[in-house]
N, CA, C and O atoms as a printed pandas DataFrame, in Angstrom:
     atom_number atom_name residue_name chain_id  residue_number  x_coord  y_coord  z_coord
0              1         N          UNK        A               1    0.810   -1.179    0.000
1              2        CA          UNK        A               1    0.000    0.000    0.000
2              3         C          UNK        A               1    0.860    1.252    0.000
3              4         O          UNK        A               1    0.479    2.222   -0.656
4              5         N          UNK        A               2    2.003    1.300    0.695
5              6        CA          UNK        A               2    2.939    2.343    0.819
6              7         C          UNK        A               2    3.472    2.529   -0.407
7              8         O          UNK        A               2    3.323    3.649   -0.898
8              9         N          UNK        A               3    3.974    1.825   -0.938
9             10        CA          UNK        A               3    4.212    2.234   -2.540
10            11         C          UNK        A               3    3.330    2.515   -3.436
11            12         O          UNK        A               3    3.450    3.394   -4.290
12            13         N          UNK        A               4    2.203    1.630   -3.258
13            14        CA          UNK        A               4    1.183    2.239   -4.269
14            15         C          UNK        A               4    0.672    3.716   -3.922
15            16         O          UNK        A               4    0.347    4.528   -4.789
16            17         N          UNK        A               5    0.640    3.978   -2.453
17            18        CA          UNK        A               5   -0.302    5.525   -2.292
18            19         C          UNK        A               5    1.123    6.654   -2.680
19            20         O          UNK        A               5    1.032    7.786   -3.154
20            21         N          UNK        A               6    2.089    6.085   -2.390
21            22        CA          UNK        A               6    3.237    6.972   -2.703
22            23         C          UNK        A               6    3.138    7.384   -4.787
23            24         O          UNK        A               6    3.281    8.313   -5.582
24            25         N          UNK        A               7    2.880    6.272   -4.741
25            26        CA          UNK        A               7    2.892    6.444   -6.447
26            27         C          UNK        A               7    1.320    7.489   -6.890
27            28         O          UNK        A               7    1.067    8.097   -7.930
28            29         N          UNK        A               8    0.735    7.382   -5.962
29            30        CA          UNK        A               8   -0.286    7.634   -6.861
30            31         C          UNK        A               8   -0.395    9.565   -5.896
31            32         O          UNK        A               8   -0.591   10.636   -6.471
32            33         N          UNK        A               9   -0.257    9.420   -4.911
33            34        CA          UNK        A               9   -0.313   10.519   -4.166
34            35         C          UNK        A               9    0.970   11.950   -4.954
35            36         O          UNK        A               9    0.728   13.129   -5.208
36            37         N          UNK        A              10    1.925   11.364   -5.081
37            38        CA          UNK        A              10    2.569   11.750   -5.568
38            39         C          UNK        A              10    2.540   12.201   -7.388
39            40         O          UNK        A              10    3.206   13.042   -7.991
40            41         N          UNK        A              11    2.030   11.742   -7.623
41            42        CA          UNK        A              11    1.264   11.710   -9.656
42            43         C          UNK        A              11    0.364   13.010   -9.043
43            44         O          UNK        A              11    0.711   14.160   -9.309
44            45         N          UNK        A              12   -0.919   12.707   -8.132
45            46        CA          UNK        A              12   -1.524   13.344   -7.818
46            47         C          UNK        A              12   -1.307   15.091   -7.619
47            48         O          UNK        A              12   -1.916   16.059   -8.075
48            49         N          UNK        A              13   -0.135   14.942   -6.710
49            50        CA          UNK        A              13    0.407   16.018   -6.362
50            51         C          UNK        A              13    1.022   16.982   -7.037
51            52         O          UNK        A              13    0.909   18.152   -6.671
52            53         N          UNK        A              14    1.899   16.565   -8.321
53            54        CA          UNK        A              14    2.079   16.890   -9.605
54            55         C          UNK        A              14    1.525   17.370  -10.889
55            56         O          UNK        A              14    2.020   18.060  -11.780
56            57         N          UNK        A              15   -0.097   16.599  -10.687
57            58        CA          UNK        A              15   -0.720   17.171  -11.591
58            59         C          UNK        A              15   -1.456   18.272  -10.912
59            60         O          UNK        A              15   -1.803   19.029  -11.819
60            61         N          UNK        A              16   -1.873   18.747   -9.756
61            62        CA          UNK        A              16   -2.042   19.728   -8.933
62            63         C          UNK        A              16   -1.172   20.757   -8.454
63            64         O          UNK        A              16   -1.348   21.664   -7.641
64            65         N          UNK        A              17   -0.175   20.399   -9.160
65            66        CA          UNK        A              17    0.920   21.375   -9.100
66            67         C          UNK        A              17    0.992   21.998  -10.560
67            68         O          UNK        A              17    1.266   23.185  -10.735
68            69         N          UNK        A              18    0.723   21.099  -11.610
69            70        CA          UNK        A              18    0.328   22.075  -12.910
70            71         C          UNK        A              18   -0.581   22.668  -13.511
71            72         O          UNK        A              18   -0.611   23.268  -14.586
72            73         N          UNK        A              19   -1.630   22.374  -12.427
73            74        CA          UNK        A              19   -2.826   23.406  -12.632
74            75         C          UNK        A              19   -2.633   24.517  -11.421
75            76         O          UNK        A              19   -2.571   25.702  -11.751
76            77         N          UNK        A              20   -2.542   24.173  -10.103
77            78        CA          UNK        A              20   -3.058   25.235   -9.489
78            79         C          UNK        A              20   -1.869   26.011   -9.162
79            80         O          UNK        A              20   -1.893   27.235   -9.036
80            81         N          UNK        A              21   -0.500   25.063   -8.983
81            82        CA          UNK        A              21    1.043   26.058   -8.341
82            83         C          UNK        A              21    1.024   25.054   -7.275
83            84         O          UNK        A              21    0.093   24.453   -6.739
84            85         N          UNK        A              22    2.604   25.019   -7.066
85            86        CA          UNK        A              22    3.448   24.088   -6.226
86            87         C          UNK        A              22    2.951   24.442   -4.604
87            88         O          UNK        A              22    2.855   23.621   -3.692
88            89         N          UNK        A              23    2.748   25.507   -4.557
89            90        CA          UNK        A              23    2.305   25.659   -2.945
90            91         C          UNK        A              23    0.984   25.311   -2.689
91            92         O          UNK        A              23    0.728   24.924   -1.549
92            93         N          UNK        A              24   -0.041   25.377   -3.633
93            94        CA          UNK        A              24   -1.520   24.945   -3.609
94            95         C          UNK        A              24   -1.417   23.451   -3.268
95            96         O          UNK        A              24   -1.828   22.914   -2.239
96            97         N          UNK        A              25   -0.866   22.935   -4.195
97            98        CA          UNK        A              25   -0.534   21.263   -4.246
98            99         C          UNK        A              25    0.029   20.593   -2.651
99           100         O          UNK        A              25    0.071   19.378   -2.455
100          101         N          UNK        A              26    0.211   21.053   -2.181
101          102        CA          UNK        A              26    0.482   20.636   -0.759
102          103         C          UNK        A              26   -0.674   20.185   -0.035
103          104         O          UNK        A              26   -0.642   19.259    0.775
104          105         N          UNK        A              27   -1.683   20.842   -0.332
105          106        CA          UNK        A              27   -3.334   20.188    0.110
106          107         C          UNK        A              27   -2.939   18.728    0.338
107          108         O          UNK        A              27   -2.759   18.123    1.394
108          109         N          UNK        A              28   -2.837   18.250   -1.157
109          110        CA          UNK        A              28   -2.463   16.683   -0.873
110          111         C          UNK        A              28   -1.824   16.003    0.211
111          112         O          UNK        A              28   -2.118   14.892    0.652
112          113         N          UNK        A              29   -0.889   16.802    0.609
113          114        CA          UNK        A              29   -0.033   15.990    1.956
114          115         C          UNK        A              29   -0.929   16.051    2.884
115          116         O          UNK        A              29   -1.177   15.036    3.534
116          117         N          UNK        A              30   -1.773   17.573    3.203
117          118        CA          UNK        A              30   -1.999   17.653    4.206
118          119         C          UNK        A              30   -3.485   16.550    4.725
119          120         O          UNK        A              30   -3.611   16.097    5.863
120          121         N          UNK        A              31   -4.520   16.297    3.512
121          122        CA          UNK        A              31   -5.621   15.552    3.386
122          123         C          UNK        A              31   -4.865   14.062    3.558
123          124         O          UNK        A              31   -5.576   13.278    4.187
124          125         N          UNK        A              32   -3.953   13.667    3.259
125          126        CA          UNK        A              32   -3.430   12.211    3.549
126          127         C          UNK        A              32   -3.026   12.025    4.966
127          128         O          UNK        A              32   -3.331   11.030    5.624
128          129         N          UNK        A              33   -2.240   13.147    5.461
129          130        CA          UNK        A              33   -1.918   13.088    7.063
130          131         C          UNK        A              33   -3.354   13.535    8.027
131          132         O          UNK        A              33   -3.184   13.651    9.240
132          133         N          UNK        A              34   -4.515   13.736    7.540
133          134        CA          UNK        A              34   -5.213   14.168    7.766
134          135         C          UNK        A              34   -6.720   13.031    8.072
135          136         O          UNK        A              34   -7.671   13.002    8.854
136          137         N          UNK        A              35   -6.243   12.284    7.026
137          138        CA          UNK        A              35   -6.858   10.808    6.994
138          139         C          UNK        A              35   -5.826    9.776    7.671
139          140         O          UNK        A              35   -6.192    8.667    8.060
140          141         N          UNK        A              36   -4.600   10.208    7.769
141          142        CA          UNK        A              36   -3.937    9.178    9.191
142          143         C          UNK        A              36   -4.210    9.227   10.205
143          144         O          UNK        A              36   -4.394    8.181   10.828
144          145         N          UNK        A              37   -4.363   10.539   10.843
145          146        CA          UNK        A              37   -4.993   10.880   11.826
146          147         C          UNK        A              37   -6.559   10.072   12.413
147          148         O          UNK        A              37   -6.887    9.503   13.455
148          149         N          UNK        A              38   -7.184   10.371   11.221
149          150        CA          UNK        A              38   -8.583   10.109   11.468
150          151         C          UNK        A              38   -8.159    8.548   12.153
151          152         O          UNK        A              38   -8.332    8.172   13.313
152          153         N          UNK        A              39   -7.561    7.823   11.023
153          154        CA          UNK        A              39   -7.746    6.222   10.673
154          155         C          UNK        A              39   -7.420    5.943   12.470
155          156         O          UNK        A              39   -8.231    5.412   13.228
156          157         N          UNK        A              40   -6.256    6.372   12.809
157          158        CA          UNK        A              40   -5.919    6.568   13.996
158          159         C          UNK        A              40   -6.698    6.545   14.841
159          160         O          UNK        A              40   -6.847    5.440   15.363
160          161         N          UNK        A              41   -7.475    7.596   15.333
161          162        CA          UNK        A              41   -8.793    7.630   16.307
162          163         C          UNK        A              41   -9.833    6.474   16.035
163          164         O          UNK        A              41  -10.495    5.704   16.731
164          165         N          UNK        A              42   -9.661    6.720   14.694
165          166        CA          UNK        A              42  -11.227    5.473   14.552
166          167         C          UNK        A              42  -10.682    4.081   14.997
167          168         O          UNK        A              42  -11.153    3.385   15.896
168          169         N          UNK        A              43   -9.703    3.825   14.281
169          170        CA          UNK        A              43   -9.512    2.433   14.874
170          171         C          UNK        A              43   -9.085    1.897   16.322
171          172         O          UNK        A              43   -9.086    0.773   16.823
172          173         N          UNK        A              44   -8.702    3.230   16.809
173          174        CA          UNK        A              44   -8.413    2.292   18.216
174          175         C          UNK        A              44   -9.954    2.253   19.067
175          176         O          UNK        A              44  -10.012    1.692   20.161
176          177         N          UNK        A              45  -10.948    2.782   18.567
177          178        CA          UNK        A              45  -12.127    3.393   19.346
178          179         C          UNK        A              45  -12.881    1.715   18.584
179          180         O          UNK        A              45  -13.478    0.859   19.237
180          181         N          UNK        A              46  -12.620    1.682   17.221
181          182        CA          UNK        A              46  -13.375    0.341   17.038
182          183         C          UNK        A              46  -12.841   -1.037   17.481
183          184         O          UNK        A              46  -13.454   -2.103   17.541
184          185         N          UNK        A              47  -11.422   -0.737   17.808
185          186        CA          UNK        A              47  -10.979   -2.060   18.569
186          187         C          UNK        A              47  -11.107   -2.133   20.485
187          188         O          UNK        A              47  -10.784   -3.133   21.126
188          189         N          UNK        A              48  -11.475   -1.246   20.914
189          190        CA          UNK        A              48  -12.113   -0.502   22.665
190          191         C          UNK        A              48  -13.484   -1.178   22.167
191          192         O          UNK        A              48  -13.850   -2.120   22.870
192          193         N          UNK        A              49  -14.242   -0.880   21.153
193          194        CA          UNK        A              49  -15.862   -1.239   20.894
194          195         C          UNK        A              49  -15.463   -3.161   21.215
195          196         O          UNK        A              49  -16.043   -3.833   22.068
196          197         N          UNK        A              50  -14.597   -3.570   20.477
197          198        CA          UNK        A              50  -14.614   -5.272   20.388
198          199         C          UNK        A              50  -13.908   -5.671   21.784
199          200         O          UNK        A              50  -13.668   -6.819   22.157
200          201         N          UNK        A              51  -13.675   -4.670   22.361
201          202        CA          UNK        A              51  -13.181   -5.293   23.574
202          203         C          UNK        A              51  -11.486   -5.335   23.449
203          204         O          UNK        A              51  -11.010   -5.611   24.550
204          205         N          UNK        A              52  -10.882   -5.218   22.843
205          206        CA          UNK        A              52   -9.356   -4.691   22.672
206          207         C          UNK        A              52   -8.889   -3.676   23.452
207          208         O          UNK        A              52   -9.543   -2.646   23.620
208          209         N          UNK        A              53   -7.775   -3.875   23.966
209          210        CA          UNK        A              53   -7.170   -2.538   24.720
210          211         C          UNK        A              53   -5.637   -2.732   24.335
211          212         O          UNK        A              53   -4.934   -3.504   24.988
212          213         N          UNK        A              54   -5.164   -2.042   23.305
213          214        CA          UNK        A              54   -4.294   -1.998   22.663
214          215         C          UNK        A              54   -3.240   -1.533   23.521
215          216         O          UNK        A              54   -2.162   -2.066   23.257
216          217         N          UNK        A              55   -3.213   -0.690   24.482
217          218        CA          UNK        A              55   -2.763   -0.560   25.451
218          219         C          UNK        A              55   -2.161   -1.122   26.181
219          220         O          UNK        A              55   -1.016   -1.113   26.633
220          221         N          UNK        A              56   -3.162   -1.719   26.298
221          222        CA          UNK        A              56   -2.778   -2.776   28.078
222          223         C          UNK        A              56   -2.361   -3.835   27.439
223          224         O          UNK        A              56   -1.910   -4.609   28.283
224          225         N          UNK        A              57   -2.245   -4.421   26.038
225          226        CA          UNK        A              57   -1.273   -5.603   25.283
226          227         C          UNK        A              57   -0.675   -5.009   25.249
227          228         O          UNK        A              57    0.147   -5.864   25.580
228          229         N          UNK        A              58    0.444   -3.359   25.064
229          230        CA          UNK        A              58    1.658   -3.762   24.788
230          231         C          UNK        A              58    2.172   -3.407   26.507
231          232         O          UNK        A              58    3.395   -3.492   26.618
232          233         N          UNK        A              59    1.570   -3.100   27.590
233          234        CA          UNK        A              59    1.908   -2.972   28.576
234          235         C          UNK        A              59    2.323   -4.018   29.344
235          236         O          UNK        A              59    2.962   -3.785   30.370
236          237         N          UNK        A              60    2.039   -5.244   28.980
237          238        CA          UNK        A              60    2.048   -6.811   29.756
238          239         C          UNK        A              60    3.610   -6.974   29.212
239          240         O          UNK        A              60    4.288   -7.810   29.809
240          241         N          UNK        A              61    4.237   -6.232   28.118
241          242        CA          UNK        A              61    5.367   -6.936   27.639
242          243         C          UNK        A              61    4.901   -7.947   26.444
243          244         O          UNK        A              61    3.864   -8.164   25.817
244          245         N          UNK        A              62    6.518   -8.551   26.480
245          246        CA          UNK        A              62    6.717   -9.200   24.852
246          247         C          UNK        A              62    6.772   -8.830   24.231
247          248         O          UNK        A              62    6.800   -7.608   24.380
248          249         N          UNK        A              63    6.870   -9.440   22.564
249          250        CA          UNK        A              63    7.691   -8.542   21.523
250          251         C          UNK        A              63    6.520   -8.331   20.950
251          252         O          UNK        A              63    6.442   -7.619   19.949
């Protein structure tokens, strides 16, 4: 996935850089770190919903 969103985020970013200007085109980074974020909150809140505490597994130890 990291290579593919790199490939395509990046195409993306380029062709938004030849329409709107290189500083406009930054949107892109910021809407991708923006949806990490999200993915972030949501998923630890849907793995707390199933009963997961992501937490307290890496707190017990082990690798």
């Amino acid at each position: 996935m990291m290579i593919m969103g790199g490939g395509i985020v990046s195409w993306l970013q380029g062709v938004l850089a030849d329409i709107m200007g290189i500083q406009a085109s930054y949107i892109v980074g910021v809407v991708c770190f923006a949806y990490l974020a999200f993915y972030a909150i949501r998923a630890k809140s849907v793995l707390q919903s199933q009963g997961i505490d992501f937490d307290k597994l890496n707190a017990e130890g082990g690798h």
